[in-house]
N, C-alpha and C positions, 0 to 999 in steps of 0.2 A: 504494500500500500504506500504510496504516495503522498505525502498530505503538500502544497505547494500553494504560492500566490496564483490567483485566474489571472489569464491572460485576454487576448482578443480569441486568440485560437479557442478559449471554453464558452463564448457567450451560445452559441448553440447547445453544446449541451446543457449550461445552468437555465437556460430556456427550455429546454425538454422537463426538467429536473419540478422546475416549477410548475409548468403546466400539465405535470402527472400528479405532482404531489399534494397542490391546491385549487380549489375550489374556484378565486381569485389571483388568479397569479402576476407577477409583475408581467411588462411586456417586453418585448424586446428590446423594445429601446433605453427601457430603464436598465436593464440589463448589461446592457452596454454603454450606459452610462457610468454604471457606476463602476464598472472595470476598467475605461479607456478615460474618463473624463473628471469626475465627482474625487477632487483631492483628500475630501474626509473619508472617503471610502476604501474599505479592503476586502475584497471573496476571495477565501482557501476555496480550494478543492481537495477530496479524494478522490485519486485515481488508481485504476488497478488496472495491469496490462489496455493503456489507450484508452479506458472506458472512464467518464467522472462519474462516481457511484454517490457523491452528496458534496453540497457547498457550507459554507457558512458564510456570514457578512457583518460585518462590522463600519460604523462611522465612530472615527478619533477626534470630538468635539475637548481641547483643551484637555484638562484630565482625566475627561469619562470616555467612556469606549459603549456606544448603544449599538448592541449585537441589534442585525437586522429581521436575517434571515437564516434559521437551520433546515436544512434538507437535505434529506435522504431519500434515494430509489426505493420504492417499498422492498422489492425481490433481495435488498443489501442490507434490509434493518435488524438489527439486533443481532448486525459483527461487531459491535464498536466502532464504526466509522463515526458516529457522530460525537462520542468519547475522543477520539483523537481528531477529529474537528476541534471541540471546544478545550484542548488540550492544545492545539496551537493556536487557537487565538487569544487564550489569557497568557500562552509564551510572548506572542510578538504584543500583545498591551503592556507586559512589563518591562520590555524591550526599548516601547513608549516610553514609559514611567506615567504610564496609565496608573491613578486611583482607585477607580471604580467602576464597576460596568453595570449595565442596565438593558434589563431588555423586558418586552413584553410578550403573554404566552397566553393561547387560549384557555380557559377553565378545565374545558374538558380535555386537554391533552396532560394526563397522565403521568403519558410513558413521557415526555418531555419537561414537566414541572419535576420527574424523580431522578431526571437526568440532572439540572441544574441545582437542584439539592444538593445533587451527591458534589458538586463542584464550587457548592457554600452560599448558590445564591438563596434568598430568603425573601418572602412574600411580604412586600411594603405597601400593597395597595391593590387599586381595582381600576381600570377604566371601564366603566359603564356602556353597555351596547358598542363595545369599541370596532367589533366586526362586524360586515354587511351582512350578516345574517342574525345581525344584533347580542352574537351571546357577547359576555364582558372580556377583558383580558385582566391579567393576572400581571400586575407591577413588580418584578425581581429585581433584587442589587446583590452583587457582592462588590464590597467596601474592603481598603486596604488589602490590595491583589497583590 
């Protein structure tokens, strides 16, 4: 496994990645914004023999780091790809001299609120109807990374 910065050569595939994984997914152009153009921006990828099996994203506002997006191929879940996803991007936030990270996570994802647990983040909050299909999100921080 690979875990690496995206390039231009992945916005295809983190565009496949999204539009398998979610419901609403970014488009392509955000996609390739935010790997060619968006300074605050960073997308790892896992790859395994040519294939990206999941991304993650992060924006480096000052000293906080707001993960974007985690995804994973369903047919790839539950090898740890997204474990050493989030394994390289609290490496390069500290790299940063990133403080804190932040990100938000739908209620009912689980297996992803037990992931970020396990990595010390902690439930600070709610945003209300925060997704278009109205359920809330779930406010995470880990502080002092």
């Amino acid at each position: 496994m690979n875990i690496r910065i995206a390039n231009s050569e992945d916005i295809n595939d983190v565009v496949n990645i999204e539009n398998t994984c979610f419901t609403i997914p970014w488009s392509r152009d955000t996609i390739k914004r935010e790997i060619e153009i968006n300074d605050l921006a960073t997308l790892i990828v896992a790859e395994e023999n040519g294939e990206v099996l999941g991304y993650i994203g992060i924006w480096f506002i000052l000293d906080e780091g707001d993960i974007t997006n985690v995804s994973v191929l369903p047919g790839h879940r539950r090898k740890s790809i997204a474990t050493k996803l989030m394994e390289a991007v609290i490496n390069l936030a500290k790299s940063k001299k990133i403080n804190s990270l932040t990100l938000e996570v739908s209620e009912s994802n689980a297996a992803a609120i037990s992931l970020y647990e396990k990595f010390g983040f902690e439930k600070l909050g709610t945003r209300k109807k925060y997704y278009d299909n109205g359920e809330d999100a779930i406010i995470m921080w880990k502080v002092n990374i």
